[in-house]
PDB file of N, CA, C and O in Angstrom:
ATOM      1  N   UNK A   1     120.208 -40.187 -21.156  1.00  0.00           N
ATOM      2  CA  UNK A   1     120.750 -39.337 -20.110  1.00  0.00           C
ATOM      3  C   UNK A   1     120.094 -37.960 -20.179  1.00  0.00           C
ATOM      4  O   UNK A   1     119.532 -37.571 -21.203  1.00  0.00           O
ATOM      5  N   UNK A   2     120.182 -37.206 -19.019  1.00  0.00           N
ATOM      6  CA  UNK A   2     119.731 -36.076 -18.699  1.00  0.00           C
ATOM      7  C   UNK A   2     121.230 -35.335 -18.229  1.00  0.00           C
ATOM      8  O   UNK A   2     121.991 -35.629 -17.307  1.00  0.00           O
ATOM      9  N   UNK A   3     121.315 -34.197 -19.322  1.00  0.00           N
ATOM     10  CA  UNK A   3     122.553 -33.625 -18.998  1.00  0.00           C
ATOM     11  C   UNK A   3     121.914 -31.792 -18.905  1.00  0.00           C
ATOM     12  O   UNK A   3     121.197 -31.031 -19.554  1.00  0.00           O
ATOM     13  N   UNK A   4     122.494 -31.798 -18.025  1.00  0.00           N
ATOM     14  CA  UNK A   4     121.445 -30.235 -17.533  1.00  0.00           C
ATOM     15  C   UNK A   4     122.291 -29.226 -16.587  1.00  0.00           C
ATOM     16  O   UNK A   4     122.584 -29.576 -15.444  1.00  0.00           O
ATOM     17  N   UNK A   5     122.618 -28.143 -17.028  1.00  0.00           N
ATOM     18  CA  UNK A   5     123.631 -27.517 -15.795  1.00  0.00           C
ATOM     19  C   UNK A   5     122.870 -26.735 -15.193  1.00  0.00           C
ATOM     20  O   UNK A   5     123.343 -25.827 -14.509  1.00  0.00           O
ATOM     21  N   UNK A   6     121.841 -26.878 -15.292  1.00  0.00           N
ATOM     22  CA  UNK A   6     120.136 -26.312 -13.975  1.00  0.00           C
ATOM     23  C   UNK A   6     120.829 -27.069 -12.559  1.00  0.00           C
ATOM     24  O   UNK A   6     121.592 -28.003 -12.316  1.00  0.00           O
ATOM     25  N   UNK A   7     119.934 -25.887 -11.705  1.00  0.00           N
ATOM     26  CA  UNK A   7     120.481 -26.378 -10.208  1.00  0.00           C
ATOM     27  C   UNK A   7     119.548 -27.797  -9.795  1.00  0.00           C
ATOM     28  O   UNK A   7     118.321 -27.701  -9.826  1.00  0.00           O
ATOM     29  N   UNK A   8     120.154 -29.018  -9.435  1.00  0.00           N
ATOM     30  CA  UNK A   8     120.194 -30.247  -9.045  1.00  0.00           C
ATOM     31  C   UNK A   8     118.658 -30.234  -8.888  1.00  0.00           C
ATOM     32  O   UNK A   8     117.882 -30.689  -9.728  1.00  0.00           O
ATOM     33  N   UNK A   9     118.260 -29.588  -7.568  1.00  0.00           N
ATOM     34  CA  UNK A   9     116.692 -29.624  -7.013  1.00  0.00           C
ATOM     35  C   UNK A   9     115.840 -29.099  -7.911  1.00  0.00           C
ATOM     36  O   UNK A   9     114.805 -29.747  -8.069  1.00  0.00           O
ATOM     37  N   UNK A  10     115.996 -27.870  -8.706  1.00  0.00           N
ATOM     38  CA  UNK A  10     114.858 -27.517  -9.915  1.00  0.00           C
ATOM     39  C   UNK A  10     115.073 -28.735 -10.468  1.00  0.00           C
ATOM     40  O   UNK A  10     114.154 -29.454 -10.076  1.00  0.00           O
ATOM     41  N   UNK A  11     115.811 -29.352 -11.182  1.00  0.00           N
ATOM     42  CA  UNK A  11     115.631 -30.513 -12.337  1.00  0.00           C
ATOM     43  C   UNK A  11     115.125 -31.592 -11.969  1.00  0.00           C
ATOM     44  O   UNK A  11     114.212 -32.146 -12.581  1.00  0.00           O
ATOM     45  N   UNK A  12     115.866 -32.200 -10.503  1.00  0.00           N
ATOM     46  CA  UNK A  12     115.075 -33.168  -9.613  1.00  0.00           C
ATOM     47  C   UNK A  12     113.397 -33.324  -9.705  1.00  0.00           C
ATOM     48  O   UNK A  12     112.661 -34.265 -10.003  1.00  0.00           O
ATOM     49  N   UNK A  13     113.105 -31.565  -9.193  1.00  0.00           N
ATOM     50  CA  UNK A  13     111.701 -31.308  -8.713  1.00  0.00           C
ATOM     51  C   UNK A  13     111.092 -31.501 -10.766  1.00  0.00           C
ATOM     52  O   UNK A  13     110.126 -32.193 -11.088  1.00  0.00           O
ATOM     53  N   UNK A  14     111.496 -31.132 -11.236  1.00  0.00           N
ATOM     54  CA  UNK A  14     110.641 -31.217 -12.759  1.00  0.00           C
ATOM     55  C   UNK A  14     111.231 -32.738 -13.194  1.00  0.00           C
ATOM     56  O   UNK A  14     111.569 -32.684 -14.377  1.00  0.00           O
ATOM     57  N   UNK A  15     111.321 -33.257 -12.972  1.00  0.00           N
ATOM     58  CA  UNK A  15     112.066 -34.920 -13.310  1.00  0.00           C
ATOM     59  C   UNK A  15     110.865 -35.549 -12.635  1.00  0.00           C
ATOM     60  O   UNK A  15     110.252 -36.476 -13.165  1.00  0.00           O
ATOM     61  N   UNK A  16     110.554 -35.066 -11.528  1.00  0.00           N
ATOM     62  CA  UNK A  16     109.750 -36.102 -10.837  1.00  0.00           C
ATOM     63  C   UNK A  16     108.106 -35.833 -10.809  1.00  0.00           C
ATOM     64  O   UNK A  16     107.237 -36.624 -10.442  1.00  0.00           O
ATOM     65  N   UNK A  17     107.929 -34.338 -11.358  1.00  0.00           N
ATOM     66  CA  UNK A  17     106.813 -34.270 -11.260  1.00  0.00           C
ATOM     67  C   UNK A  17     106.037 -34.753 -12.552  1.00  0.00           C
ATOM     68  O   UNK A  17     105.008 -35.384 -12.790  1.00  0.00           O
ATOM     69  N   UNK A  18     106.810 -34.284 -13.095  1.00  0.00           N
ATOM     70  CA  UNK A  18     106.822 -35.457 -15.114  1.00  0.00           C
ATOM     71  C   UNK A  18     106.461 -36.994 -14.854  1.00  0.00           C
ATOM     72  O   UNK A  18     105.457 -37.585 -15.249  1.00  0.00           O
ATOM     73  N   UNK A  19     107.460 -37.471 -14.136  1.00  0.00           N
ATOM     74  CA  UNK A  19     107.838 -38.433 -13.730  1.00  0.00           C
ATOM     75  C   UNK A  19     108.101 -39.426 -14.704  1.00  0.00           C
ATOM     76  O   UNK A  19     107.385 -40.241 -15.285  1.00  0.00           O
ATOM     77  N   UNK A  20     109.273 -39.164 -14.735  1.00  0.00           N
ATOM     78  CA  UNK A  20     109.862 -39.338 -16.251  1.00  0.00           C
ATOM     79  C   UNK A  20     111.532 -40.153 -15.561  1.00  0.00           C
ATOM     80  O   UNK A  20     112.224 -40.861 -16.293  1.00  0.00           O
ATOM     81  N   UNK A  21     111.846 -39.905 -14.327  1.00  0.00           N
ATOM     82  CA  UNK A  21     113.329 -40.123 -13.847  1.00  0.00           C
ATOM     83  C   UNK A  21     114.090 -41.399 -14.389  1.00  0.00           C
ATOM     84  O   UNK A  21     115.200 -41.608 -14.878  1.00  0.00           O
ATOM     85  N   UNK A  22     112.246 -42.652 -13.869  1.00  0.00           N
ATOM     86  CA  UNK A  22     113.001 -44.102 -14.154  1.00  0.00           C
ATOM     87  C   UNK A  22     113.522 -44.385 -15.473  1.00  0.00           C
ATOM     88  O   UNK A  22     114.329 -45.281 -15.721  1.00  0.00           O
ATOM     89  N   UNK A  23     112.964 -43.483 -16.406  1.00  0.00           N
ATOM     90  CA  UNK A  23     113.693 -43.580 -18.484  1.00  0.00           C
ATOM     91  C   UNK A  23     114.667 -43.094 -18.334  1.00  0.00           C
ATOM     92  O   UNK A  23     115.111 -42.664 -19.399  1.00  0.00           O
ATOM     93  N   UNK A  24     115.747 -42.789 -16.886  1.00  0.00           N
ATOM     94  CA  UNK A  24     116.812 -42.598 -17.864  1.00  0.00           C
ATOM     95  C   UNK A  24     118.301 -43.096 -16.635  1.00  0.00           C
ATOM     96  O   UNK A  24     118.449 -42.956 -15.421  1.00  0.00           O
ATOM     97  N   UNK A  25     119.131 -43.675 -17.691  1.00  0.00           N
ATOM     98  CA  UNK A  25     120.249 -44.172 -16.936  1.00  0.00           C
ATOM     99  C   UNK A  25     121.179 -42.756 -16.085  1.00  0.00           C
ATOM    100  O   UNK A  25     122.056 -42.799 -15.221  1.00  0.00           O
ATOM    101  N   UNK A  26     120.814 -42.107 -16.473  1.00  0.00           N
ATOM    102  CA  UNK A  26     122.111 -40.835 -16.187  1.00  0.00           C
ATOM    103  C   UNK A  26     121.387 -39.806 -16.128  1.00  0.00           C
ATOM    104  O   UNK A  26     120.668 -39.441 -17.058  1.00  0.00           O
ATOM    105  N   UNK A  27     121.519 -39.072 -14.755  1.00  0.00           N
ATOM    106  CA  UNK A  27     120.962 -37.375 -14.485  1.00  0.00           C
ATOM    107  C   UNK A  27     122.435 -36.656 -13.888  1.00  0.00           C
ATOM    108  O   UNK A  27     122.990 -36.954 -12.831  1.00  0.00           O
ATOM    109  N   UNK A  28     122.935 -35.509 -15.004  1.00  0.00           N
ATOM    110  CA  UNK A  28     123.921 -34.645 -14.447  1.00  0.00           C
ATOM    111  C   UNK A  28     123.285 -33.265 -14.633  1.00  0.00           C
ATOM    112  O   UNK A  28     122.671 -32.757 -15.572  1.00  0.00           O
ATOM    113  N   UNK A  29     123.702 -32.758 -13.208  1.00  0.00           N
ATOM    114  CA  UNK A  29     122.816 -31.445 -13.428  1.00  0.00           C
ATOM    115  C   UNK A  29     124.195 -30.066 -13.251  1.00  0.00           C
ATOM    116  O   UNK A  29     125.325 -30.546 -13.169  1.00  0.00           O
ATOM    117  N   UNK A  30     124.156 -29.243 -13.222  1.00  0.00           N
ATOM    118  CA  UNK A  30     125.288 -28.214 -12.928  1.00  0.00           C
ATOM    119  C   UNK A  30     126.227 -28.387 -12.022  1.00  0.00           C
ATOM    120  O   UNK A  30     127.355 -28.056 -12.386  1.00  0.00           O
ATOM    121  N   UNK A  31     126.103 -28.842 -10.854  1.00  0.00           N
ATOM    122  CA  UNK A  31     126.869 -29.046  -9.609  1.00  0.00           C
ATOM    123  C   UNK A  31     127.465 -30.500 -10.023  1.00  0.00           C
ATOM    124  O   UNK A  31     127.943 -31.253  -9.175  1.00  0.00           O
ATOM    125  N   UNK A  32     127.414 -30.731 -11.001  1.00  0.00           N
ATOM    126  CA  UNK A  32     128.327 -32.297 -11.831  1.00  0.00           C
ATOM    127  C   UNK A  32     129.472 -31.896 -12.543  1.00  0.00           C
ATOM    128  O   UNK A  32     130.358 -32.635 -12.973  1.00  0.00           O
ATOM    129  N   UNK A  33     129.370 -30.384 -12.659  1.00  0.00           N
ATOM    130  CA  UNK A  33     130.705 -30.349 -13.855  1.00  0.00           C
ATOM    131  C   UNK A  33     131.187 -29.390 -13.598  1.00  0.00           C
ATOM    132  O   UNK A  33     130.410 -28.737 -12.901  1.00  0.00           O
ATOM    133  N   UNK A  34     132.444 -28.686 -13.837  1.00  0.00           N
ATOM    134  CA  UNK A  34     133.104 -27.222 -13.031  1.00  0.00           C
ATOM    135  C   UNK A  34     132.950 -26.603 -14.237  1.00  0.00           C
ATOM    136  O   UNK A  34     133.123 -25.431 -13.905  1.00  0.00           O
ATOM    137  N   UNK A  35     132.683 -26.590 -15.739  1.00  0.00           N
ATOM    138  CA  UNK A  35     132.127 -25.448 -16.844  1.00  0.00           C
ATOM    139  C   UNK A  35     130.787 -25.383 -16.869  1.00  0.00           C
ATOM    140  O   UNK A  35     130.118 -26.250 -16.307  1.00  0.00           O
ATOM    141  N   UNK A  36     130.432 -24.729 -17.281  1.00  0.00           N
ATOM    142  CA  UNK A  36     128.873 -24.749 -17.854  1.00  0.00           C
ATOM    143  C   UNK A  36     128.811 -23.995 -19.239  1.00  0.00           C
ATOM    144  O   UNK A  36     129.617 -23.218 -19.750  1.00  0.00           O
ATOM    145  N   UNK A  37     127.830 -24.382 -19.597  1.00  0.00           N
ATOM    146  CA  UNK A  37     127.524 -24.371 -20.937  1.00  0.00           C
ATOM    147  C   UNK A  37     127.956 -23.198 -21.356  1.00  0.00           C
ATOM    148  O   UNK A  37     128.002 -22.530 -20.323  1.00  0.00           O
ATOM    149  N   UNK A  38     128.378 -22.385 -22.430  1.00  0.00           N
ATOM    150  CA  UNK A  38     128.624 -23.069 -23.671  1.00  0.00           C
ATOM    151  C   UNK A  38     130.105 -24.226 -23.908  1.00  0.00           C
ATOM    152  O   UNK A  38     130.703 -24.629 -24.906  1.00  0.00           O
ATOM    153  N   UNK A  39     130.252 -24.444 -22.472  1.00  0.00           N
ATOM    154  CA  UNK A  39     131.459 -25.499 -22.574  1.00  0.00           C
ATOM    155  C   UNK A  39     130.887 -26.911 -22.901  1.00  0.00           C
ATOM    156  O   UNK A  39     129.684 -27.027 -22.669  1.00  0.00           O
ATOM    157  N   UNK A  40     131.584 -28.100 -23.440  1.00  0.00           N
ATOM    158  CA  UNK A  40     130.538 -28.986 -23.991  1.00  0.00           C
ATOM    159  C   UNK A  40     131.036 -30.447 -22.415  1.00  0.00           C
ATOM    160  O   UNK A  40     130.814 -31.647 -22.576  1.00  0.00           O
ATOM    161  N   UNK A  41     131.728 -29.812 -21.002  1.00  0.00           N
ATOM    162  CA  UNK A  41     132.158 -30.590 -20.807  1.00  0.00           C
ATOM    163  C   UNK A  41     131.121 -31.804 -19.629  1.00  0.00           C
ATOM    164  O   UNK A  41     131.450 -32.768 -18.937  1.00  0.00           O
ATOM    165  N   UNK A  42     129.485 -30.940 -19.967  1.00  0.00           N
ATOM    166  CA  UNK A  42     128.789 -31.922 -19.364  1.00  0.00           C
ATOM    167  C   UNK A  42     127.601 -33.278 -20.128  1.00  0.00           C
ATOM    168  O   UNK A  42     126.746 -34.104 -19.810  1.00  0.00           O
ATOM    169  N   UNK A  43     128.375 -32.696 -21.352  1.00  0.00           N
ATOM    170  CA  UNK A  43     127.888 -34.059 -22.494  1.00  0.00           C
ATOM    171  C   UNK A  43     129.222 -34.953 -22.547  1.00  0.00           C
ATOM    172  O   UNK A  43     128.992 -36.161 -22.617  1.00  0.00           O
ATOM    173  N   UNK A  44     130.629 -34.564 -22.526  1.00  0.00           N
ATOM    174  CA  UNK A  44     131.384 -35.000 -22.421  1.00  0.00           C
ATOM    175  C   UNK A  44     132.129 -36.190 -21.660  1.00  0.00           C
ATOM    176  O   UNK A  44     132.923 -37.090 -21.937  1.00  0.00           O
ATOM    177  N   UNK A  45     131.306 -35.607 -20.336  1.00  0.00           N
ATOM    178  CA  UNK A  45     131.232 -36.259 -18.941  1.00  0.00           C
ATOM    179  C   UNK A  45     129.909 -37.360 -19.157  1.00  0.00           C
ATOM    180  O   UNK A  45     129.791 -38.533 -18.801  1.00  0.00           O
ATOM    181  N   UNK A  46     129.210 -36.675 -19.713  1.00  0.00           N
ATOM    182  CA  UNK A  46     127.741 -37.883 -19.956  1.00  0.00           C
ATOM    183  C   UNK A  46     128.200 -39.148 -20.712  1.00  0.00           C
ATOM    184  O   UNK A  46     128.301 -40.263 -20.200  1.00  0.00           O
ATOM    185  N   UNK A  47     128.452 -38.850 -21.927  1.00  0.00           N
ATOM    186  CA  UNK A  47     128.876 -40.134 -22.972  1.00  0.00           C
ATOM    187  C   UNK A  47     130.223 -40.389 -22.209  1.00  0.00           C
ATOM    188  O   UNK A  47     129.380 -41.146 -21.728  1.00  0.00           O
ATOM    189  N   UNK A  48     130.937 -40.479 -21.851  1.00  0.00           N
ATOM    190  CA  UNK A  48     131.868 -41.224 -20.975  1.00  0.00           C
ATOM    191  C   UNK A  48     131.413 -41.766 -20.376  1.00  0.00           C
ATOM    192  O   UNK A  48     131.537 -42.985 -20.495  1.00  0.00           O
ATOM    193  N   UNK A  49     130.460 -41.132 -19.179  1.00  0.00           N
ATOM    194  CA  UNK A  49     129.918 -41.961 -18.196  1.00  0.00           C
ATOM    195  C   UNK A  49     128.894 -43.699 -18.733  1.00  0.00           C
ATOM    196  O   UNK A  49     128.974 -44.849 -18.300  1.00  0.00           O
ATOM    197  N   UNK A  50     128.217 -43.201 -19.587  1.00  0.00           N
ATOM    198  CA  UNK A  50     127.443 -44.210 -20.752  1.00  0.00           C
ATOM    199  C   UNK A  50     128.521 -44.884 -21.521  1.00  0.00           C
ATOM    200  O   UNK A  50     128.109 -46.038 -21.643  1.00  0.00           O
ATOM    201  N   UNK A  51     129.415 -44.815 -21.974  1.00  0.00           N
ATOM    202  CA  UNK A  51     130.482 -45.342 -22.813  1.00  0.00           C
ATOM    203  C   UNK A  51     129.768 -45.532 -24.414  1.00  0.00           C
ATOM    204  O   UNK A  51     129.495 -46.485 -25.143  1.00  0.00           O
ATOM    205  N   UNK A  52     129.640 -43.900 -24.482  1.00  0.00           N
ATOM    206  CA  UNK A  52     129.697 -43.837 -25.993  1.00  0.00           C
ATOM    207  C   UNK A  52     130.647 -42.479 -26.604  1.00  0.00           C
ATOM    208  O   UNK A  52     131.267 -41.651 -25.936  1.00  0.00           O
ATOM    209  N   UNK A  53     130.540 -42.562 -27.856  1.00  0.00           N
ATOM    210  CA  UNK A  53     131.379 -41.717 -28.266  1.00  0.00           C
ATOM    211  C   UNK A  53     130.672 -40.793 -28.914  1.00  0.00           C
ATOM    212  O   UNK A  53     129.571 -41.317 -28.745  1.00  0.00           O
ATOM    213  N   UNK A  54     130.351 -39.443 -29.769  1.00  0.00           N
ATOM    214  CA  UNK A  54     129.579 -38.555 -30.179  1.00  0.00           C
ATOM    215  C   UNK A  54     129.011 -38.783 -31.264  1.00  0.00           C
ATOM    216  O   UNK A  54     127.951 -38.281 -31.639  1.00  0.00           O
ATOM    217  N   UNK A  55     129.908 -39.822 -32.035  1.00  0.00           N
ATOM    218  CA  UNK A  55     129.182 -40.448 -33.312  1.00  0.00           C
ATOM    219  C   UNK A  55     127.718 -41.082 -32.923  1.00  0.00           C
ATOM    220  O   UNK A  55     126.752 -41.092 -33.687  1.00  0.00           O
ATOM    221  N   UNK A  56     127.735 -41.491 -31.886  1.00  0.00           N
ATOM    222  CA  UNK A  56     126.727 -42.642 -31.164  1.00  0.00           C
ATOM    223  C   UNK A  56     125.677 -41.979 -29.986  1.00  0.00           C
ATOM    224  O   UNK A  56     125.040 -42.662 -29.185  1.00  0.00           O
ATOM    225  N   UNK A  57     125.636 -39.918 -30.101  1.00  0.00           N
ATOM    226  CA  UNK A  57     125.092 -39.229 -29.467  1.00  0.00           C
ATOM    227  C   UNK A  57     124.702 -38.590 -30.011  1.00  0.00           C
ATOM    228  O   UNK A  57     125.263 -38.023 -30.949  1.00  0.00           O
ATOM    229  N   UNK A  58     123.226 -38.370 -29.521  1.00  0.00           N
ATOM    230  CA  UNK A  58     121.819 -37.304 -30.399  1.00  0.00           C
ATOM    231  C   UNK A  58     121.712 -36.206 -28.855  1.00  0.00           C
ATOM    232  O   UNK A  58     121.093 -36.524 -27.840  1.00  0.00           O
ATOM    233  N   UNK A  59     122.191 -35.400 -28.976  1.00  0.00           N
ATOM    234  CA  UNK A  59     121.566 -33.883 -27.775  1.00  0.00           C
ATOM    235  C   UNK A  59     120.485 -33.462 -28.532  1.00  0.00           C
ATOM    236  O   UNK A  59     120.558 -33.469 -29.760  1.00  0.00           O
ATOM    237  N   UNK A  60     119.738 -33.186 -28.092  1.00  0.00           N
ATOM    238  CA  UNK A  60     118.342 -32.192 -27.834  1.00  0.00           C
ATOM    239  C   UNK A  60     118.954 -30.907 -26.836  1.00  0.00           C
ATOM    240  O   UNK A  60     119.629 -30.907 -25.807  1.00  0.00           O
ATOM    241  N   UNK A  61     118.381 -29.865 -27.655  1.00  0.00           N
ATOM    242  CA  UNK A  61     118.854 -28.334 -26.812  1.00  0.00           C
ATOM    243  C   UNK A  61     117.841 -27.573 -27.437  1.00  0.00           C
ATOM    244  O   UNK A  61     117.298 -27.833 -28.510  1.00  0.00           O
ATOM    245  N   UNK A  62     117.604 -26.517 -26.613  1.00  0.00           N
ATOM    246  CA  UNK A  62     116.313 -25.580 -26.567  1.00  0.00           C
ATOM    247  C   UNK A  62     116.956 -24.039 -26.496  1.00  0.00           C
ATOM    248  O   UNK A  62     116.352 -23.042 -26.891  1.00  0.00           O
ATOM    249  N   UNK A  63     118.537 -24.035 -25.813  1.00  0.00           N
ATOM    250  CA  UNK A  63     118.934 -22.920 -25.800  1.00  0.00           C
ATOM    251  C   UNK A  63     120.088 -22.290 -26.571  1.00  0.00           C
ATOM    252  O   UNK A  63     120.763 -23.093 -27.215  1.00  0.00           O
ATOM    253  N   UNK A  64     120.485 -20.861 -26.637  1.00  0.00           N
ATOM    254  CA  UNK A  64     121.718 -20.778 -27.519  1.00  0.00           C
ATOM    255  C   UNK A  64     123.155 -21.416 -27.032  1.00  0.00           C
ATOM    256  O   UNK A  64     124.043 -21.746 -27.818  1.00  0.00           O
ATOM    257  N   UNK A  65     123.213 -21.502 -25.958  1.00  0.00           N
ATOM    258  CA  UNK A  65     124.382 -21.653 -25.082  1.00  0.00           C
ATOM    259  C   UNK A  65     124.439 -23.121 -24.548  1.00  0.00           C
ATOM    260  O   UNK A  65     125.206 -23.586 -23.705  1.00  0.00           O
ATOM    261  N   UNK A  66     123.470 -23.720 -25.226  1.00  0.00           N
ATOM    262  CA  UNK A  66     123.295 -25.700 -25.133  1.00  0.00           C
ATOM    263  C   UNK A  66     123.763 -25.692 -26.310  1.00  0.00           C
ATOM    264  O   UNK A  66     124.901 -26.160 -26.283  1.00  0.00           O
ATOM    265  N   UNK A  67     123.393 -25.337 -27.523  1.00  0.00           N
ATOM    266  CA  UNK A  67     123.369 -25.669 -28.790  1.00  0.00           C
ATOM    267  C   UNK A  67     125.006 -25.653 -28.936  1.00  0.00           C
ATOM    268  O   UNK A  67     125.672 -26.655 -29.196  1.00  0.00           O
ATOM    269  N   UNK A  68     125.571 -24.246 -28.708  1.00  0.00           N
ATOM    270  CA  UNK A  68     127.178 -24.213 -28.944  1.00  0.00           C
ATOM    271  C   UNK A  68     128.006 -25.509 -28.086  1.00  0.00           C
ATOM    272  O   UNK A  68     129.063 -26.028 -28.444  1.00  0.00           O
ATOM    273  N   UNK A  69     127.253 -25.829 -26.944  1.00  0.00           N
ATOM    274  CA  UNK A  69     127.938 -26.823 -26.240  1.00  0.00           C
ATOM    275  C   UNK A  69     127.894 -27.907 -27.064  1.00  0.00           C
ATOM    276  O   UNK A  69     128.893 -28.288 -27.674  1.00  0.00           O
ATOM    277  N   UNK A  70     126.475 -28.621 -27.166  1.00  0.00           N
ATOM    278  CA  UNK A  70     126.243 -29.611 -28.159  1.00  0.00           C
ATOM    279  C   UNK A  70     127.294 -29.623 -29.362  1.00  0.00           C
ATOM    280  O   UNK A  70     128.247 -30.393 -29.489  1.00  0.00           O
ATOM    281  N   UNK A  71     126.883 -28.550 -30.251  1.00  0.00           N
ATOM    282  CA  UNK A  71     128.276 -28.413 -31.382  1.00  0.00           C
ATOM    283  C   UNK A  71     129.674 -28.858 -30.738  1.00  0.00           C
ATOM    284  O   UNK A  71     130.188 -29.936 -31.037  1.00  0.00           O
ATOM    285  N   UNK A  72     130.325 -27.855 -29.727  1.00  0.00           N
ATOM    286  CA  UNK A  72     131.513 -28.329 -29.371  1.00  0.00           C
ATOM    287  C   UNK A  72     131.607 -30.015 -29.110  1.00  0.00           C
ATOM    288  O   UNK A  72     132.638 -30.681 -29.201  1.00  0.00           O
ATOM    289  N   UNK A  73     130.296 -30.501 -28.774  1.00  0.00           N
ATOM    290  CA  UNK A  73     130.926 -32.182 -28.037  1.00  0.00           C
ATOM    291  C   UNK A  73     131.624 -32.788 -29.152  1.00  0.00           C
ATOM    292  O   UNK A  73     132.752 -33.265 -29.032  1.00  0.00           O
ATOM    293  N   UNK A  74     130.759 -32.771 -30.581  1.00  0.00           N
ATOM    294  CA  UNK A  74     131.318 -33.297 -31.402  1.00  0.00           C
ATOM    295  C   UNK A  74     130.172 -33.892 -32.265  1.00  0.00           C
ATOM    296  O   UNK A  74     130.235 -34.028 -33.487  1.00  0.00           O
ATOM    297  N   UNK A  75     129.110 -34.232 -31.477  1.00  0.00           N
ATOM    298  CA  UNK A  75     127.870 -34.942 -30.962  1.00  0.00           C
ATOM    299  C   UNK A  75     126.921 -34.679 -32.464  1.00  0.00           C
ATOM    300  O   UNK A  75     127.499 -33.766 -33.054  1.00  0.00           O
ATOM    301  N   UNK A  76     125.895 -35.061 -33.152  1.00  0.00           N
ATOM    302  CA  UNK A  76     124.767 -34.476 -33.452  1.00  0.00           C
ATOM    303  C   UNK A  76     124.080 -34.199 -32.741  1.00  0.00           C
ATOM    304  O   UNK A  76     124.094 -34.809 -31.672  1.00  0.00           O
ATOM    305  N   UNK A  77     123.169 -33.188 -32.944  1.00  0.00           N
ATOM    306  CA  UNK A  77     122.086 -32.266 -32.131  1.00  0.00           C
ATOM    307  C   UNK A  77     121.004 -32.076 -32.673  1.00  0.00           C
ATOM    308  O   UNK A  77     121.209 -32.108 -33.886  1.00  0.00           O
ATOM    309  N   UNK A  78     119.388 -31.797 -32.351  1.00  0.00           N
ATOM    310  CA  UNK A  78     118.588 -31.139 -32.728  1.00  0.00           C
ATOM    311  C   UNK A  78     118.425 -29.777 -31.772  1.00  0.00           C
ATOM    312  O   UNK A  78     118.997 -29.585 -30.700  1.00  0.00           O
ATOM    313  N   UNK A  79     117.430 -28.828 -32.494  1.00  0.00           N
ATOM    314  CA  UNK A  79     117.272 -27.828 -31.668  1.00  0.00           C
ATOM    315  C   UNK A  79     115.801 -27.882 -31.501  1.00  0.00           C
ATOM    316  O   UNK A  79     114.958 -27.888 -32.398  1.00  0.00           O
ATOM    317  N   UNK A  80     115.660 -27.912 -30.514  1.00  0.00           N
ATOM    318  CA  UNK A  80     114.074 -27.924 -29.544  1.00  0.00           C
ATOM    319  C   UNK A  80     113.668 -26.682 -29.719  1.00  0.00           C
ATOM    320  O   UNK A  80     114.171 -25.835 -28.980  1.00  0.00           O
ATOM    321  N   UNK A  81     112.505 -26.184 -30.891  1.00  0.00           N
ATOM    322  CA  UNK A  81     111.957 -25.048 -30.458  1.00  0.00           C
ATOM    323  C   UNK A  81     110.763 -24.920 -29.216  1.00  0.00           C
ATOM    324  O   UNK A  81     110.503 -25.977 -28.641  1.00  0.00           O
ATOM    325  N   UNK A  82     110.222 -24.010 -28.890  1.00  0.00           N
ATOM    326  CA  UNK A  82     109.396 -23.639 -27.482  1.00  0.00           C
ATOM    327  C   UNK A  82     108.164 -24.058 -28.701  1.00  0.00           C
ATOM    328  O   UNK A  82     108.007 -24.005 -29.921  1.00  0.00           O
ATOM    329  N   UNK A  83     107.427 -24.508 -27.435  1.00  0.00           N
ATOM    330  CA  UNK A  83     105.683 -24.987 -27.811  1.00  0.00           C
ATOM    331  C   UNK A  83     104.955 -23.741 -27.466  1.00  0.00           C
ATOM    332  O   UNK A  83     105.057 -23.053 -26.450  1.00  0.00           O
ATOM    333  N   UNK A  84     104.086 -23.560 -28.671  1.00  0.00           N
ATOM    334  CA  UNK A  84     103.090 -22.406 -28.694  1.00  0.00           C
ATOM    335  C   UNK A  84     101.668 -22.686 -28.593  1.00  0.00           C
ATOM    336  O   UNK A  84     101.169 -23.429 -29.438  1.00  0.00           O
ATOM    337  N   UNK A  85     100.847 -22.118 -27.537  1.00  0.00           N
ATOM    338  CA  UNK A  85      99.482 -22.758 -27.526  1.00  0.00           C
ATOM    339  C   UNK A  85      98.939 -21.487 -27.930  1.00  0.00           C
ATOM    340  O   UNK A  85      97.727 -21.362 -28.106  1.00  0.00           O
TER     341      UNK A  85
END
């Protein structure tokens, strides 16, 4: 899944230009959930939607205010640092 509280069309438009969309069962983007991050309630909404539980969820996050969400789900997490050329 792609859990993202970015506005729908930016994520859309970088989903597709990757083109990366068909790898994944689940795209929620901001306009999916009434908190946003650092609330954890659009991973929350994700593994429900998938029918798993946080034991059985790996987040990837890049930002401070993903990471606290991630923590809150319950979830394990890594933290994505930025690529340096």
């Amino acid at each position: 899944a792609i859990a993202s509280t970015a506005r729908k069309e930016n994520l859309m438009n970088a989903i597709n230009y990757l083109g990366i969309a068909h790898h994944f069962d689940l795209i929620f983007a901001g306009v999916d959930v009434e908190k946003g991050k650092p609330d954890p309630e659009i991973y929350l909404k994700s593994m429900k939607a998938l029918g798993v539980t946080p034991d059985e969820t790996l987040i990837f996050e890049d930002s401070q205010v993903g990471i606290e969400a991630a923590k809150a789900s319950g979830a394990s997490y890594m933290i994505v640092d930025k690529l340096w050329k």
